[in-house]
C-alpha positions, 0 to 999 in steps of 0.5 A: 500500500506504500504506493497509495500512502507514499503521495499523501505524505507531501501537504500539497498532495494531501490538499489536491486530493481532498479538492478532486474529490470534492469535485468528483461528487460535485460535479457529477451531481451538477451535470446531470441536470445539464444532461437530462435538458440537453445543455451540455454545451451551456458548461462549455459557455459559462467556462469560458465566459468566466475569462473577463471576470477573471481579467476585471476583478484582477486589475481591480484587485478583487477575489477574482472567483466574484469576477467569475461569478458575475461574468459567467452569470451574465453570460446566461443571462444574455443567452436567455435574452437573445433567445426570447427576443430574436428567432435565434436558437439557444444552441446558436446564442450559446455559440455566439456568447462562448466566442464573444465572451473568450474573446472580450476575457483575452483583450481585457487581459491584454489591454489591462496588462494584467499578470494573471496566470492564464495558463493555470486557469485554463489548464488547471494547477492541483497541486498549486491548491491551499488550504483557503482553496480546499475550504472553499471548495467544501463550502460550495459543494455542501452548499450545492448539495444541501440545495439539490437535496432540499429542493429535489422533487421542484428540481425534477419536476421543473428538469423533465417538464418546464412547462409543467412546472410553470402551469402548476405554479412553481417559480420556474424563473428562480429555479432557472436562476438558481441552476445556473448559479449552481452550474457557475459555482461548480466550474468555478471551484474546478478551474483550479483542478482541472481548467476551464479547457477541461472542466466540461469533460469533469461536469458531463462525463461522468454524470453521462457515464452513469446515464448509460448505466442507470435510469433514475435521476438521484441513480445517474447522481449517486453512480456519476458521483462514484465514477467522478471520485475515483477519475479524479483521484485515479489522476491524481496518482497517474499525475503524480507517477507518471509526471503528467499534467493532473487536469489532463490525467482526470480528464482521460481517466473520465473519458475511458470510463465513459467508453468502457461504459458505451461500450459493455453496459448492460442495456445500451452497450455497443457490444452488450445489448440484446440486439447488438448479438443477434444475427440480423445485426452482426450481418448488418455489421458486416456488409456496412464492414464490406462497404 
């Protein structure tokens, strides 16, 4: 066991482990909701939005984690106006608002003169995290999570049916609000870990992962949480071992579960589903092979 305990005896080490597995259970949990309404790509967008808030609150010398908050709120904000003014689908306003912000964040940076360490945040730095870091961390994801747990069945309802939820009275718009505020909080406490480049890989991957192996929402949670656990500390030590970036190692980990999964699930795997073996499809394989 001396290969599990050896890295624990360095502080930094300790820290980046307890911050990767915050965010294994957070982001998971997180991500789910973003699977279940097909806004995945809304990750990505508030990700990087997050960049001129980082580069504003900076300059001013404010905590930059508000300047992110801000920003990648707002970035919602104005996706959700140009959708409900205009003929212009989400999935373009989406686009438009991630090119727009990441472009504003790297002028800010420019013109600003700022210092700030754009490659830490888009790559992510680990072992760089203190002990403010690791604090903070546990404050927001107990936070999310007290929230998701108090208001789940509103959640669920307003999830799979909005437009239900409205007819039935529930305050569709602070719902909204309120997950896309869990959404911001939850890429901002991982672009340390991981970088805004491949939190998104962090916040999908293993809530999809579960999402092919179970069909309950707290299930898909539950399951996505205990698949992000073990990328994010399964990264860590290939990090440390192999000396490799950390953020990529979760990443790849996360990825790997993910097509072991499409692959050999149960019901929806490629290669293990009942329809997959019959004999109509291995000779549907074959001549597609053949063509």
């Amino acid at each position: 066991m001396n290969w599990f305990t050896d890295p624990l005896s360095f502080e930094f080490m300790r820290h980046a482990v307890l911050v990767a597995v915050l965010m294994g259970i957070l982001c998971p949990v997180v991500g789910s909701y973003l699977i279940v309404q097909r806004m995945g790509l809304l990750g990505d967008v508030i990700a990087h939005a997050v960049l001129p808030g980082l580069a504003i609150a900076f300059y001013l010398g404010i905590d930059i984690f508000l300047g992110a908050f801000i920003s990648g709120t707002l970035s919602t904000l104005i996706i959700a106006w140009i959708q409900s003014q205009s003929r212009v689908k989400i999935d373009a306003a989406m686009a438009l608002v991630f090119s727009g912000f990441l472009a504003l964040g790297i002028l800010l940076i420019t013109v600003l003169e700022s210092k700030l360490d754009l490659h830490s945040f888009l790559f992510g730095d680990i072992l760089s995290v203190t002990t403010r870091d690791v604090v903070r961390t546990l404050m927001i994801t107990l936070f999310i999570l007290l929230c998701v747990r108090l208001f789940y069945k509103e959640l669920l309802f307003y999830t799979f049916n909005p437009l239900g939820a409205q007819a039935m009275g529930l305050p569709v718009n602070l719902i909204n609000i309120g997950l896309v505020s869990a959404i911001t909080l939850t890429i901002i406490a991982s672009m340390q870990a991981v970088g805004v480049v491949l939190v998104v890989s962090l916040l999908i991957g293993p809530a999809i992962t579960a999402y092919l192996l179970v069909k309950e929402l707290h299930q898909m949670m539950g399951l996505g949480a205990i698949f992000g656990i073990f990328s994010s500390v399964a990264g860590m030590y290939i990090s440390y071992y192999l000396n490799v970036p950390s953020g990529a190692a979760i990443v790849l980990t996360v990825s790997g579960l993910f097509i072991l999964a499409l692959l050999f699930s149960p019901s929806q795997g490629i290669l293990t589903r009942p329809e997959a073996n019959s004999p109509r499809s291995i000779l549907q394989k074959f001549k597609q092979w053949k063509q």
